[in-house]
N, C-alpha and C positions, 0 to 999 in steps of 0.2 A: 415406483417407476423412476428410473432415472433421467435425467437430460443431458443430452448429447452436451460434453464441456464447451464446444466452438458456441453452443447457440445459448447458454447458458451466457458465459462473458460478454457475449454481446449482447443480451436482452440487460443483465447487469447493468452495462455501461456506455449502453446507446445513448443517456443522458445522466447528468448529473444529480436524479431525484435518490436514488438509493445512497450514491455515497454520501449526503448529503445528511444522509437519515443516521449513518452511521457514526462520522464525524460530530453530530452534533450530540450522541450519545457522551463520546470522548469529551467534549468540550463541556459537559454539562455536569457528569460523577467521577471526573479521575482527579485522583486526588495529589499526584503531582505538579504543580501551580505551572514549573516551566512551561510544559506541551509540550507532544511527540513532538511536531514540526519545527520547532524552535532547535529543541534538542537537535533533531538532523542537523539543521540549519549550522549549527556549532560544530560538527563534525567536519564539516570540510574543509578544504583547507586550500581558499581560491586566492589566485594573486594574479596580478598586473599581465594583462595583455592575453590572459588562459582562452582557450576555445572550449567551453563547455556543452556537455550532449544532454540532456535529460528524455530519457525513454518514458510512457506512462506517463508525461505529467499529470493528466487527471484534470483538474480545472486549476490548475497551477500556484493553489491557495500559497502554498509554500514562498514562492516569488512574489506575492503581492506584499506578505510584510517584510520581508528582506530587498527587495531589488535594490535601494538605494544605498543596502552596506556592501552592495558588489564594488572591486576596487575597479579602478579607470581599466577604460579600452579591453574591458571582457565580455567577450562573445555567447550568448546565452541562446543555443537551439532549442526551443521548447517543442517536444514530439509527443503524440500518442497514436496507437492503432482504431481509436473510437472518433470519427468528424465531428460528433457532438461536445464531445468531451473536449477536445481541440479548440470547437468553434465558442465553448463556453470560456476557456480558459482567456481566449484572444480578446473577448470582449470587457471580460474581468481585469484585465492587463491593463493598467496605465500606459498610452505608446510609449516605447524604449529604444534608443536605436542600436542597442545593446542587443536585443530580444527579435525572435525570428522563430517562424511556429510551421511546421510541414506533418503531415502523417506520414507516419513511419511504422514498421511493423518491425521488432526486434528482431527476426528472424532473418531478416533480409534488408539490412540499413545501405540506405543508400549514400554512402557517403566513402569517400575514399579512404586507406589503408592510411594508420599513422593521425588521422584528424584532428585527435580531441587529447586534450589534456586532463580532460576530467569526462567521467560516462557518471550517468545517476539512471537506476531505475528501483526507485523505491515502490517496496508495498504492490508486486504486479509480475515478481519469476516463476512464481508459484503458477501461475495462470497458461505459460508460453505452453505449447502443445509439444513443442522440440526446446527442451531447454537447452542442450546442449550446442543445436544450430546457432540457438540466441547467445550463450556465453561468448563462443566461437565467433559473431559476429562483432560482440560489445571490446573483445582482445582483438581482431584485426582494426577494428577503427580508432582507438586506441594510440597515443604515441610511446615510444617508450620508455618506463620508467611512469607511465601516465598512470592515474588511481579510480576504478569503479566504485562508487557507493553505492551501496542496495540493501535496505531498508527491508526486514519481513519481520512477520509474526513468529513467537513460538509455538509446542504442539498443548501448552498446560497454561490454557488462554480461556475466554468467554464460552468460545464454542463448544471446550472440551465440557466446562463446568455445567452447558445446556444439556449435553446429551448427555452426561449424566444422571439430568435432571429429572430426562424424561427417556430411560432405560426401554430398549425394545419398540420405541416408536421411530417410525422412519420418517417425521418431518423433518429432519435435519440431513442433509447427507452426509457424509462422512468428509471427518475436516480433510482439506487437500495438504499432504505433508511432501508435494514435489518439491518444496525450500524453506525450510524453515531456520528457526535458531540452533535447531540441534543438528540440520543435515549440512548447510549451507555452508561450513567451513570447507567438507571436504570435495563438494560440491566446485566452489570456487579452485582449489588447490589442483584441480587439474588442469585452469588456465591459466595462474595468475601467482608468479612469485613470493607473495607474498599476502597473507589474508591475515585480518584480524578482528575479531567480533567485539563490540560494543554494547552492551545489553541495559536499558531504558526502565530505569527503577518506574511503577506504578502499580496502581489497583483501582476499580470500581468502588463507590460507594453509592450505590443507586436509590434513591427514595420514592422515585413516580414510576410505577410497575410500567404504568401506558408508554412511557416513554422506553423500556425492557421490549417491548410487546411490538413497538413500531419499528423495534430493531432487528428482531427477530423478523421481523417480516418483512424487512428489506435485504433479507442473505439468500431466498431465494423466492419461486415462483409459489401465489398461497394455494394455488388448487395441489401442491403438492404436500399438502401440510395435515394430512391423512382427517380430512375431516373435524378439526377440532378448531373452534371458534375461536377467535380472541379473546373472549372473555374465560374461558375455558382455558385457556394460555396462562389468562394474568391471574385467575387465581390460585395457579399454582406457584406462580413464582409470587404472591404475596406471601406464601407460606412459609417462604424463606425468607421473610423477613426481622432483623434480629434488632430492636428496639426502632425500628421504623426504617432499616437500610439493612439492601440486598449488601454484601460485600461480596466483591467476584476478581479472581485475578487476572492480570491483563503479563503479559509475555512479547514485548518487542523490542526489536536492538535493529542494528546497521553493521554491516561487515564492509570492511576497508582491504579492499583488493589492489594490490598494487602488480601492474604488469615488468 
């Protein structure tokens, strides 16, 4: 049985407990010491006086360790389409008077033509139900010459290596490939001058299956999970265990869109 995608993203991301579950997977067996968020973090390239958009911030983990390397008199809108997610990031936030938080829906930004000298919607195109409304949106508010960052997954990632795991079962549903690292260049290049992909060395080394198992279980709804128990879950994935660790490869980069 499927789930309609609108009601999906939002039972996802009504609050902050799934991403939460996922993030700390990453924080806990990748084996690259920087971190994804760091790494973004480095990728941009913000100077004196920028008006920045961030679309999807999520709970804005990303700006609570950098705020203070933003350079003087930069404007920072933090937006998502989820109030929870919003209202968690705002409380997470040290007050800034840099910083300014509104829901926003990508597809429909309310803000005028030329605005931002920087757009960010990391980790969240894949999700838009019209991406193309959304790009279209993120290039009018845009000033010119101004740079989109947007952050996604590849297709030879965790999810692919699950459902190969577990061949002919439909507890997983099929990974969403609306943007990825292999599509998103050309994807971009119908708006944007200039695009160029960034791709984020890492891998899993995972040792505590439970922690596999509560991952797995926060990607989607468990009554969809055709019957099979947790425990029924984790020991299959002990099986792949190779001197006491799962290895699994992870696939994420940031494309640099310039209008």
């Amino acid at each position: 049985m499927q789930l309609n995608a609108n009601h999906f993203v939002k039972h996802q991301y009504e609050n902050s407990e799934n991403l939460k579950t996922r993030i700390s997977l990453h924080e806990k067996y990748s084996v690259n010491p920087q971190g994804f968020e760091n790494w973004i973090f480095q990728q941009y390239n913000i100077q004196d006086h920028m008006q920045i958009l961030e679309l999807g911030c999520g709970t804005a983990d990303i700006w609570r360790c950098h705020l203070q390397q933003l350079p003087q008199h930069v404007s920072l809108t933090l937006t998502d389409f989820s109030e929870g997610m919003l209202s968690e990031a705002q409380s997470s936030l040290p007050q800034h008077a840099c910083v300014s938080f509104q829901k926003v829906d990508i597809q429909d930004i309310p803000y005028d033509h030329h605005s931002f000298d920087i757009v960010i919607a990391n980790m969240m195109l894949y999700h838009i139900p019209n991406l193309d409304k959304g790009l279209s949106e993120v290039k009018r508010v845009l000033k010119p010459g101004g740079v989109f960052y947007c952050a996604t997954y590849g297709e030879h990632n965790i999810q692919e290596y699950i459902q190969n795991l577990f061949p002919g079962n439909n507890m997983f549903s099929p990974m969403n490939k609306t943007f990825t690292l292999q599509n998103g260049e050309q994807l971009l290049c119908r708006y944007f001058n200039s695009v160029e992909k960034h791709v984020y060395e890492d891998h899993f080394e995972i040792t505590n299956t439970e922690d596999l198992v509560d991952y797995l279980f926060s990607l989607t709804l468990t009554q969809y999970f055709d019957g099979m128990t947790r425990s029924e879950i984790q020991k299959i994935l002990e099986c792949q265990k190779v001197d006491g660790v799962i290895k699994i490869p992870k696939e994420y980069g940031l494309f640099t869109a310039i209008k």
